[in-house]
Backbone and ligand atoms as CSV (ligand in chain L), in Angstrom:
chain,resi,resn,atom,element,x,y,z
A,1,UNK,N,N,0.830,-1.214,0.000
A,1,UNK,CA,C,0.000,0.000,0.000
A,1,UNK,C,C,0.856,1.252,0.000
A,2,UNK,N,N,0.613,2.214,-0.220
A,2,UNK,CA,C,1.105,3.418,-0.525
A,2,UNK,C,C,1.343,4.216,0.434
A,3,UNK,N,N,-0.337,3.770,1.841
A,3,UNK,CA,C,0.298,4.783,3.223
A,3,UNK,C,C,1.910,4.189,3.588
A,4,UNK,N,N,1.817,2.635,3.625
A,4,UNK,CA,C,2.957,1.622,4.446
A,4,UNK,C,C,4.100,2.545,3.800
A,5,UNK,N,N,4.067,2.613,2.202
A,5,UNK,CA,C,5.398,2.816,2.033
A,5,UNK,C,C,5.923,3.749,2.254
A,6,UNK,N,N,5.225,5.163,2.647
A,6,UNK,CA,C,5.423,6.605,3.467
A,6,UNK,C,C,5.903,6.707,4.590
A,7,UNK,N,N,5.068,5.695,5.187
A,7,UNK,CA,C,5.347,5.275,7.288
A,7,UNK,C,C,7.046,5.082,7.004
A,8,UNK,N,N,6.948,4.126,6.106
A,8,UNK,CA,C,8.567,3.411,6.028
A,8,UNK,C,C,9.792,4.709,5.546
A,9,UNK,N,N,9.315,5.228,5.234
A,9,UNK,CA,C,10.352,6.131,4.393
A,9,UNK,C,C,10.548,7.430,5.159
A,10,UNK,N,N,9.331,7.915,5.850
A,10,UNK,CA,C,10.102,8.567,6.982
A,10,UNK,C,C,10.223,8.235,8.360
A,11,UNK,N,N,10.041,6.627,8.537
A,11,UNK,CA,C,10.941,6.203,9.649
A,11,UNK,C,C,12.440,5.942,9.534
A,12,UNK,N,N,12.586,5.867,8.015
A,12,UNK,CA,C,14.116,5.793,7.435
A,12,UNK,C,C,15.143,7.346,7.914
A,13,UNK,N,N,13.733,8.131,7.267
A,13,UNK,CA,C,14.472,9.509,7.655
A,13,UNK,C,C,14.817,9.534,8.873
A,14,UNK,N,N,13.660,9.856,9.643
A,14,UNK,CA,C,13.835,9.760,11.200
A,14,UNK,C,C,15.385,9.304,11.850
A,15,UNK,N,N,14.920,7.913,11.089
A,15,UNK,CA,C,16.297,7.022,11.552
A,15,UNK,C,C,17.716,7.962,11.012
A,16,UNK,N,N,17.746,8.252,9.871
A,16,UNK,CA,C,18.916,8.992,9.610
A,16,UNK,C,C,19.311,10.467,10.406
A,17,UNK,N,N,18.128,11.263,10.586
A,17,UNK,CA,C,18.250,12.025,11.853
A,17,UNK,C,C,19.393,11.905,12.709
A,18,UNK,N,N,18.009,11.044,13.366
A,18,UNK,CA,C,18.807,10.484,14.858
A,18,UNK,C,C,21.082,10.046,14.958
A,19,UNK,N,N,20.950,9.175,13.672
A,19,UNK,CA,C,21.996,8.854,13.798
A,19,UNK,C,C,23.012,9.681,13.433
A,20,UNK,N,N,22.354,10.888,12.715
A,20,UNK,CA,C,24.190,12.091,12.529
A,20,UNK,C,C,23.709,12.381,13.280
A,21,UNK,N,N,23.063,12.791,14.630
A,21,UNK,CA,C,23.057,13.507,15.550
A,21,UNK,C,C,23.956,12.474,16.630
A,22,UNK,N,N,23.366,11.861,16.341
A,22,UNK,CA,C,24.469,10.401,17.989
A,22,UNK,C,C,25.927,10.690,16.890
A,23,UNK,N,N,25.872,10.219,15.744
A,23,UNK,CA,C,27.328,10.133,15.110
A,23,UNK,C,C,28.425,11.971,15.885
A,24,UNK,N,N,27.082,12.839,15.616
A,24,UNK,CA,C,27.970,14.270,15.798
A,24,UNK,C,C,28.227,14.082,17.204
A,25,UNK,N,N,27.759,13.617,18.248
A,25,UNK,CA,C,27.777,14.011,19.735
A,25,UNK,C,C,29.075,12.426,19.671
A,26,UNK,N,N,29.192,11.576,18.693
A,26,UNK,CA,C,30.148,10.657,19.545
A,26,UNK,C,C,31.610,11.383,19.640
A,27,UNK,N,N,31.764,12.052,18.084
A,27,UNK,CA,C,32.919,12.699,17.701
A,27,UNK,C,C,33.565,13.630,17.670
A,28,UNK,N,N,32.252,14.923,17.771
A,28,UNK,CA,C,32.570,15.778,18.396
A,28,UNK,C,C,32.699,16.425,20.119
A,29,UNK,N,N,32.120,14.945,20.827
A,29,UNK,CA,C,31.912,15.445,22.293
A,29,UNK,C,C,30.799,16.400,22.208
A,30,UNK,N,N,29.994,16.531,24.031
A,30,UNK,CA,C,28.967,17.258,24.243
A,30,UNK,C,C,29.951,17.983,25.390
A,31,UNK,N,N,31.252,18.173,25.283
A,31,UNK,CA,C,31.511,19.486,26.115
A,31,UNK,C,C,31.738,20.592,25.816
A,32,UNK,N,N,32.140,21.294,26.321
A,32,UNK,CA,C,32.218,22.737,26.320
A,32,UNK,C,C,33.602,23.579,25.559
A,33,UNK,N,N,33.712,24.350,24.925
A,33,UNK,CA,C,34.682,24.574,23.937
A,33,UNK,C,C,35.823,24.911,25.211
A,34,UNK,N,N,36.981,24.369,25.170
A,34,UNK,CA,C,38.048,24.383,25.955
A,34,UNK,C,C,38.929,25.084,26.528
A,35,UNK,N,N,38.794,26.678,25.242
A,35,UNK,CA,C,38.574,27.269,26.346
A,35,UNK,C,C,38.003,28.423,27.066
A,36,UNK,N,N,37.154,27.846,27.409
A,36,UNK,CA,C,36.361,29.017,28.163
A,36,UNK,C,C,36.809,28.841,29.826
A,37,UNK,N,N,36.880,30.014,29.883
A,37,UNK,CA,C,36.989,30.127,31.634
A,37,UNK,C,C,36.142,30.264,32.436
A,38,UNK,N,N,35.855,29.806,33.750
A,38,UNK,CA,C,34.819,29.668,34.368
A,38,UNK,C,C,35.101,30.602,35.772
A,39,UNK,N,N,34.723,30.939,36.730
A,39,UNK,CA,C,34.628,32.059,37.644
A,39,UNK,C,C,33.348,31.749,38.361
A,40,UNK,N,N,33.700,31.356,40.231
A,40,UNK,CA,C,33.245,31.220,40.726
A,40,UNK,C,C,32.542,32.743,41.234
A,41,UNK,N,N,31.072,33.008,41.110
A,41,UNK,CA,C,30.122,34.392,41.443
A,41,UNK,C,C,30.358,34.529,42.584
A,42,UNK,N,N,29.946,33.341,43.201
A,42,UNK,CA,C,30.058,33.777,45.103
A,42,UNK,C,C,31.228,34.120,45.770
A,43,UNK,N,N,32.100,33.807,45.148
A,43,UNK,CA,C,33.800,34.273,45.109
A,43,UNK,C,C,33.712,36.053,45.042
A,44,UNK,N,N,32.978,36.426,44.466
A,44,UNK,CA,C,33.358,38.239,43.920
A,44,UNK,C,C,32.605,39.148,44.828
A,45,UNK,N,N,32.980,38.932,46.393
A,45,UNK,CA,C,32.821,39.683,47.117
A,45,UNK,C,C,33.266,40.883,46.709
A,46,UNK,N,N,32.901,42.041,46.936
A,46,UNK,CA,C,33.586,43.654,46.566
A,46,UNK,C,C,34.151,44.015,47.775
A,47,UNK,N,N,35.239,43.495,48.504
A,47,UNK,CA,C,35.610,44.393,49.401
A,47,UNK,C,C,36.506,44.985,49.122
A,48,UNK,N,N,37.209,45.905,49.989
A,48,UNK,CA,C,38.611,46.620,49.460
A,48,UNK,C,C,39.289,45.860,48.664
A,49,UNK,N,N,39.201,44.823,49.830
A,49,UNK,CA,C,41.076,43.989,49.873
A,49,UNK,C,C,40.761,43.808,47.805
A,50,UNK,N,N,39.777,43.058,47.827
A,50,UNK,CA,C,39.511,42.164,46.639
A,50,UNK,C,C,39.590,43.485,45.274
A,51,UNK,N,N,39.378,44.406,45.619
A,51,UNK,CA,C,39.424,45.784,44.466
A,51,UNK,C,C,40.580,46.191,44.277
A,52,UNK,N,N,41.277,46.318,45.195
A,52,UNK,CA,C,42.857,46.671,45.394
A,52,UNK,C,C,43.561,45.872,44.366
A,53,UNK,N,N,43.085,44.519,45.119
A,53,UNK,CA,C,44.365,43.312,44.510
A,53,UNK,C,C,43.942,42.734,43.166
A,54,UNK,N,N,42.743,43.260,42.849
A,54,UNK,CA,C,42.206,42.206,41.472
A,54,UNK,C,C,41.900,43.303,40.254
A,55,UNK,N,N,41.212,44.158,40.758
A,55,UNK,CA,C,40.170,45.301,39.649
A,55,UNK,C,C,41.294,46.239,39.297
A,56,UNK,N,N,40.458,46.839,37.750
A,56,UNK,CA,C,41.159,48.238,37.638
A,56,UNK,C,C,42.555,47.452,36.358
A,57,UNK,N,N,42.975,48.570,35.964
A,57,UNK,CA,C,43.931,48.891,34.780
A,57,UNK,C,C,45.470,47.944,35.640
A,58,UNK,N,N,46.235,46.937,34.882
A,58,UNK,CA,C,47.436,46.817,35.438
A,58,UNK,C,C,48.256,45.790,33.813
A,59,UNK,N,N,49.582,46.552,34.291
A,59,UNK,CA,C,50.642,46.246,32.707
A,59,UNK,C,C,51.283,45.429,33.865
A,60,UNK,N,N,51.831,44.523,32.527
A,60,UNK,CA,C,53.182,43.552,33.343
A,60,UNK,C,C,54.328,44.003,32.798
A,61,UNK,N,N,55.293,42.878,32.562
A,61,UNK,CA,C,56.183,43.517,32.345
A,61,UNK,C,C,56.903,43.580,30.797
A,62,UNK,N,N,55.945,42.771,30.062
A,62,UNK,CA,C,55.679,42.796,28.789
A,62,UNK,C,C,55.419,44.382,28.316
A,63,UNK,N,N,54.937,44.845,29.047
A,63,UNK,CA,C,53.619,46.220,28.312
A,63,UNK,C,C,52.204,45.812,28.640
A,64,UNK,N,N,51.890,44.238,28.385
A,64,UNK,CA,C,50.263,44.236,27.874
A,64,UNK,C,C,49.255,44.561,29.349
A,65,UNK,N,N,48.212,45.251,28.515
A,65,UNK,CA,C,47.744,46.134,29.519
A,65,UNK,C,C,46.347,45.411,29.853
A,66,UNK,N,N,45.792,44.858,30.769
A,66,UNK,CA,C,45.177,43.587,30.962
A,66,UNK,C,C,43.962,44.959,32.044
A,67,UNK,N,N,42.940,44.947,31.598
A,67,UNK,CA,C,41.690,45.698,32.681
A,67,UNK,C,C,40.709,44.606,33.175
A,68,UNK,N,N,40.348,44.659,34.727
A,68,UNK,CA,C,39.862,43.618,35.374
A,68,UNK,C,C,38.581,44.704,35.537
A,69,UNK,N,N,37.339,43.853,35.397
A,69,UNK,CA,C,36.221,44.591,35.942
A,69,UNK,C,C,34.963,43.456,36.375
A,70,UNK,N,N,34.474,43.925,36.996
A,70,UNK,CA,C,33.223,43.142,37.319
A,70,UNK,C,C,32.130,43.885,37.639
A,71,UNK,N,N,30.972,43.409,36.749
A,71,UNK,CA,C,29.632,44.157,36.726
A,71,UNK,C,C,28.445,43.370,37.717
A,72,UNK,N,N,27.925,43.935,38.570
A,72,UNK,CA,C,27.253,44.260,39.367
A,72,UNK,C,C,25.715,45.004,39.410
A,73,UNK,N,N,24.842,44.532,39.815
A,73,UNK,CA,C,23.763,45.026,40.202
A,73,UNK,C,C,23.879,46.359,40.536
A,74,UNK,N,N,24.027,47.677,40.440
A,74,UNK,CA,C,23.793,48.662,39.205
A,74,UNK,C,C,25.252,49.425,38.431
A,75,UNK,N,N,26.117,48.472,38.437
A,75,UNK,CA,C,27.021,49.588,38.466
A,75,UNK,C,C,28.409,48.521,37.972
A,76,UNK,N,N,29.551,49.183,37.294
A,76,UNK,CA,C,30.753,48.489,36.555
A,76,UNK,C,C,31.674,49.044,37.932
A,77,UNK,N,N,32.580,48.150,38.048
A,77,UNK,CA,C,33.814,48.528,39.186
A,77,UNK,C,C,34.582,48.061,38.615
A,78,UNK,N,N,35.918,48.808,38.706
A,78,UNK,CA,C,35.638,49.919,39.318
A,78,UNK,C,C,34.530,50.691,38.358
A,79,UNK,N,N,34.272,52.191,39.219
A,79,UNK,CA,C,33.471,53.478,38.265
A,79,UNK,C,C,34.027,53.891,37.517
A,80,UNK,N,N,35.087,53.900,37.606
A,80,UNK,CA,C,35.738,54.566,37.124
A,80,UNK,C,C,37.259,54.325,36.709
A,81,UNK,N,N,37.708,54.336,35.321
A,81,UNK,CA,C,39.132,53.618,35.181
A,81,UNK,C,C,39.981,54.863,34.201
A,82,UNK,N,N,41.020,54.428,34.258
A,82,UNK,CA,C,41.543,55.418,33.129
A,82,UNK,C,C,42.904,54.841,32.194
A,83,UNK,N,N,42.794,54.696,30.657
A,83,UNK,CA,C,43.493,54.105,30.358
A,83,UNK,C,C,44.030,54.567,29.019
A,84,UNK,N,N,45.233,54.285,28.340
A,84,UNK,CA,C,46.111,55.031,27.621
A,84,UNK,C,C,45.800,54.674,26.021
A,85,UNK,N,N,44.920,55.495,25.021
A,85,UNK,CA,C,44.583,55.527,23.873
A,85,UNK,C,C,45.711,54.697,23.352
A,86,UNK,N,N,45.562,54.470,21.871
A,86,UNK,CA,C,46.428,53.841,20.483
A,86,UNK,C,C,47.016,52.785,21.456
A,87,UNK,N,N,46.202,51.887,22.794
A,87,UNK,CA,C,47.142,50.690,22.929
A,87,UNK,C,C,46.177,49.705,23.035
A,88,UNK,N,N,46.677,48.729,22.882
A,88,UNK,CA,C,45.892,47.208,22.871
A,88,UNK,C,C,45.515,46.698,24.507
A,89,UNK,N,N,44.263,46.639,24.580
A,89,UNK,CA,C,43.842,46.700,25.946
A,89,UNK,C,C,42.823,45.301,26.064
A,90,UNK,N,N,43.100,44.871,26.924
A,90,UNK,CA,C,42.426,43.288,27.332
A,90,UNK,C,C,41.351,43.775,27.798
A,91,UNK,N,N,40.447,43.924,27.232
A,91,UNK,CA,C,39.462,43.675,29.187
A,91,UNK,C,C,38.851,42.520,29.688
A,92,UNK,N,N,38.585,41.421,31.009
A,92,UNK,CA,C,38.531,40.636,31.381
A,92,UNK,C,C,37.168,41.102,32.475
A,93,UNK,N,N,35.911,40.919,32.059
A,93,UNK,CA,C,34.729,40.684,32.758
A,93,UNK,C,C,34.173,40.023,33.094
A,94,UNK,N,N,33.623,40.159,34.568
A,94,UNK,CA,C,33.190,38.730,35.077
A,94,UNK,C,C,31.821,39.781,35.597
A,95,UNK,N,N,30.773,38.685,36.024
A,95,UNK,CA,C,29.397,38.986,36.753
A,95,UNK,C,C,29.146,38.524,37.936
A,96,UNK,N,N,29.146,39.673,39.376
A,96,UNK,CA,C,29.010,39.153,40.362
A,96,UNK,C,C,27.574,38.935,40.351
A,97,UNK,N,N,26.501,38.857,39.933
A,97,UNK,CA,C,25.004,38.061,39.655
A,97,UNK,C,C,24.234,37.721,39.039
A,98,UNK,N,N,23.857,38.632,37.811
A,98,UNK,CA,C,23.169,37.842,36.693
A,98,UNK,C,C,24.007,38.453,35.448
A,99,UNK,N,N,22.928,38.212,34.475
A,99,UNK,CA,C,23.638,38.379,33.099
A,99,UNK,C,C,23.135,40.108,32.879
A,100,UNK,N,N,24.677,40.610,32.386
A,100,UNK,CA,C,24.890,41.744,32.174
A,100,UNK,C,C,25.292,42.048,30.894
A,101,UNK,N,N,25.407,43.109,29.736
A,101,UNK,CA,C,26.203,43.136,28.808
A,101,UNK,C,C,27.304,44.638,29.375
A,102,UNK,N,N,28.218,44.543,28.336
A,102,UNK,CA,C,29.059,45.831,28.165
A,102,UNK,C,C,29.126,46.692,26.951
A,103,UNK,N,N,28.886,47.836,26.908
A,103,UNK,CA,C,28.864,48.409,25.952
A,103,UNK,C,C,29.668,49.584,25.729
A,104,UNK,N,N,30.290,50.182,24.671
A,104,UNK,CA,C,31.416,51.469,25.072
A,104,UNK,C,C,31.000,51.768,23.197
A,105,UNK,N,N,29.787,52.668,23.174
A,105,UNK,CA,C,29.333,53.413,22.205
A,105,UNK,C,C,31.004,53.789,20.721
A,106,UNK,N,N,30.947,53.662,20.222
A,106,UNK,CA,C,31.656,53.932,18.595
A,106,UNK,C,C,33.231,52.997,18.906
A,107,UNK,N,N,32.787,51.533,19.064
A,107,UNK,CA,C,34.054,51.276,19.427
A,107,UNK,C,C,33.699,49.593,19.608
A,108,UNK,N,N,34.382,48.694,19.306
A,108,UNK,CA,C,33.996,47.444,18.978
A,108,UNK,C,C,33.564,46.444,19.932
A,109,UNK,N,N,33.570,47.544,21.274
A,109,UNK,CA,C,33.346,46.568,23.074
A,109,UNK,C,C,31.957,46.403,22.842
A,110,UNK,N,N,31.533,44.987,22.958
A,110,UNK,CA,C,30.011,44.677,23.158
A,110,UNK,C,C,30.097,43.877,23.173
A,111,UNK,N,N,30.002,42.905,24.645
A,111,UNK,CA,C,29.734,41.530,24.649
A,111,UNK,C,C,28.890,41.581,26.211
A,112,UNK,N,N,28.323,39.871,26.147
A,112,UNK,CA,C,27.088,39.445,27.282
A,112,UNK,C,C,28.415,39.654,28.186
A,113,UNK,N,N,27.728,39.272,29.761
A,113,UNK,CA,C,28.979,38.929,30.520
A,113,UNK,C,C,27.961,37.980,31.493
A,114,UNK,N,N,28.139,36.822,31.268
A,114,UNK,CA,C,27.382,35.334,31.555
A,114,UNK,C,C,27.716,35.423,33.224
A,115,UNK,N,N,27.365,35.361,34.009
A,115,UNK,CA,C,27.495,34.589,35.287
A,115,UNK,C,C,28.040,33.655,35.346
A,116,UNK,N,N,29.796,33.292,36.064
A,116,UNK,CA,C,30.092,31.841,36.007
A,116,UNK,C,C,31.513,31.954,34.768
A,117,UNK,N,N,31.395,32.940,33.885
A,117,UNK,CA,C,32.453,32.826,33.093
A,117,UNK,C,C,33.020,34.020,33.043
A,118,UNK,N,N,34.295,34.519,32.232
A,118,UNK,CA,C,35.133,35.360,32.030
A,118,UNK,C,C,34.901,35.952,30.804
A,119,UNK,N,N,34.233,36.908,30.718
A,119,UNK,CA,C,34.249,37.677,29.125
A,119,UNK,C,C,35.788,38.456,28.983
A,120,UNK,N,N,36.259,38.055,27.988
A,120,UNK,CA,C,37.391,39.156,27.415
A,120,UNK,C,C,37.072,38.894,25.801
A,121,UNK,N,N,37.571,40.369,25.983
A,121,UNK,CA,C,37.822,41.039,24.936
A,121,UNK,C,C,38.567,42.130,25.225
A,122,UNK,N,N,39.266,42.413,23.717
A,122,UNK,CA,C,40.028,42.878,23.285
A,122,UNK,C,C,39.823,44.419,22.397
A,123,UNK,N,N,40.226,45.602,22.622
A,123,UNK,CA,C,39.980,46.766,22.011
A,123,UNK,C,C,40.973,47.425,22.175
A,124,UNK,N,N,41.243,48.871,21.207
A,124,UNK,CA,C,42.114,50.029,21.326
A,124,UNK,C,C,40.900,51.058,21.060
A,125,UNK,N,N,41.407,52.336,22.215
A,125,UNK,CA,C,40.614,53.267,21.782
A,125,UNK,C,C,41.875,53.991,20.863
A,126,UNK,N,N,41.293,54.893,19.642
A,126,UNK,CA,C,42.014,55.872,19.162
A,126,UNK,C,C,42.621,56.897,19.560
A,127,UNK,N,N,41.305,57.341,20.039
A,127,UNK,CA,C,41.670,58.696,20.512
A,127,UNK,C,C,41.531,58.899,21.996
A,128,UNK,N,N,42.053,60.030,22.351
A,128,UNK,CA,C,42.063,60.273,23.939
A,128,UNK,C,C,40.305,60.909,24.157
A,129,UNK,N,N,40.045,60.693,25.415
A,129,UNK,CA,C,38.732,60.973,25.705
A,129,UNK,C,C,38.021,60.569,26.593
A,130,UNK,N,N,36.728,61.087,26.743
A,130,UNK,CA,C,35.923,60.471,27.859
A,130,UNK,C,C,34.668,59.146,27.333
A,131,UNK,N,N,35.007,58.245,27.326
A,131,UNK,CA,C,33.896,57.022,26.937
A,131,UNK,C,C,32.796,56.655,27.783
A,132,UNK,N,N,31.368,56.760,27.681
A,132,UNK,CA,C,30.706,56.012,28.578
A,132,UNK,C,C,30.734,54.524,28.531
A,133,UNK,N,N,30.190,53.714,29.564
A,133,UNK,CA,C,30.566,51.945,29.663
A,133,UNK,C,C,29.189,51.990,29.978
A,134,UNK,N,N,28.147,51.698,28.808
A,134,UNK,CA,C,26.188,51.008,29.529
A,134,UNK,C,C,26.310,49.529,29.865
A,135,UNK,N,N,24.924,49.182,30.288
A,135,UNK,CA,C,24.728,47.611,29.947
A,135,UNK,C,C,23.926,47.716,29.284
A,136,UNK,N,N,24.067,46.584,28.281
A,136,UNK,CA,C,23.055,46.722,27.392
A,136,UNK,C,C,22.622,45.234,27.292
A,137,UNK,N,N,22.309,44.741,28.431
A,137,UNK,CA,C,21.508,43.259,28.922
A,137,UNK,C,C,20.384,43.766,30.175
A,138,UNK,N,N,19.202,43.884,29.735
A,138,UNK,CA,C,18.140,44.171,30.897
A,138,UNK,C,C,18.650,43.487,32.243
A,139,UNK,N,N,18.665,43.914,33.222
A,139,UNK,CA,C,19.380,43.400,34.346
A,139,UNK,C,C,18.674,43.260,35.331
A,140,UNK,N,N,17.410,44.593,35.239
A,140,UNK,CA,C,16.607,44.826,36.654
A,140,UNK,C,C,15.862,46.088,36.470
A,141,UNK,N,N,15.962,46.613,37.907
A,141,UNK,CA,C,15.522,47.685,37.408
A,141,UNK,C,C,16.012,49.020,37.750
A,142,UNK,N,N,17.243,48.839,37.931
A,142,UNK,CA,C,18.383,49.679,37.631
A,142,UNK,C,C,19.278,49.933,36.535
A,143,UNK,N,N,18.940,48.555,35.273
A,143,UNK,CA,C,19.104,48.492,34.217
A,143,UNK,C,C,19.644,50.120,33.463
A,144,UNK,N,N,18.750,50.917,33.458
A,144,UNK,CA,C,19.253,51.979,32.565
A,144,UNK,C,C,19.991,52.999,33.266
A,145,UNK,N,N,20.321,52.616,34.102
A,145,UNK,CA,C,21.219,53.711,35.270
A,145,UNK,C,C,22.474,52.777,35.504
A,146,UNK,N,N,22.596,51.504,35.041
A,146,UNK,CA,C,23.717,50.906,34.955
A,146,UNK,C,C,24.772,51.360,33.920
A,147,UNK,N,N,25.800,51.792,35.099
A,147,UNK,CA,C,26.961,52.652,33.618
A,147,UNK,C,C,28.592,53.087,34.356
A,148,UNK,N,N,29.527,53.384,33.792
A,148,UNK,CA,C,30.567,53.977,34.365
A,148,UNK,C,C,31.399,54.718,33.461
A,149,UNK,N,N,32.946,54.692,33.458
A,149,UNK,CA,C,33.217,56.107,32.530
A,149,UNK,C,C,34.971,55.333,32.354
A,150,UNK,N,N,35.167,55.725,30.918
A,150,UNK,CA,C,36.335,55.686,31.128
A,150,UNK,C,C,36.612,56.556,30.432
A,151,UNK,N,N,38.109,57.196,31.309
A,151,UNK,CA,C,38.963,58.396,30.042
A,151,UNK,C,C,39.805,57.753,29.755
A,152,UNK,N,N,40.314,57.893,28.362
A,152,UNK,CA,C,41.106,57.804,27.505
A,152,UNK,C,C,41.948,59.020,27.369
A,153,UNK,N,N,43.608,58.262,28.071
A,153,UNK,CA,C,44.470,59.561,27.659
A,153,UNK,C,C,45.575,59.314,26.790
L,1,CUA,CU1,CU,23.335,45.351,33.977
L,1,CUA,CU2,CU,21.571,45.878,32.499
């Protein structure tokens, strides 16, 4: 019959489905791309000690200029940073609670910043100046008052 031979032909499909999907998960693995970094939240207490020794603008002895920040329920910490135009600047964001984005208007910074992991990225500003830093991930409802500043000198 004509229904049978339909039933059959997309249980074939079906079947082929299923099996590049088991074939993709045998070979490619179901973990996590390797490397991503992970960051314990309950760890990112804000106290001094932890702002002092972790946050904020710091060069080694290379030059490379590595910025630590962590975004927060309403606000980027530090508030405030200040860092040296025409150079190649890391920044390394983490989320002390939910999901936040970063944003720094005419300039290629825009990424989520996940809870649990390490956003970096990488930018140069051009020119010297004053930049605002939004979020641009609904957060709450401090959301649009979430912001900080950086100059560029
Ligand atoms: Cu943080 Cu929106």
């Amino acid at each position: 019959q004509l229904e049978r031979k339909w039933i059959t032909i997309s249980l074939i499909v079906i079947g082929l489905f299923v099996g590049i999907i088991t074939i993709d998960a045998l070979f490619h693995g179901v973990n996590p791309p390797s490397k991503v970094e992970t960051v314990d939240s309950a760890s990112l207490h804000l106290n001094k000690e932890f702002a002092e020794d972790n946050l904020g603008v710091q060069v080694d002895d290379k030059g490379n200029v590595t910025v630590r920040m962590v975004a927060g329920r309403y606000s980027f910490f530090p508030k405030h940073i200040t860092v040296p135009a025409e150079t190649t600047l890391t920044f390394r964001w983490v989320s002390m609670d939910v999901l936040h984005g970063v944003h720094i208007p005419m300039t290629n910074m825009s990424t989520m910043i996940v809870p649990g992991y390490v956003a970096e990225i990488t930018t140069t500003f051009p020119k010297p100046g004053e930049y605002p830093m939004l979020c641009n991930e609904y957060c709450g409802l401090g959301h649009n008052h979430m912001w900080s500043n950086i100059s560029v000198i």
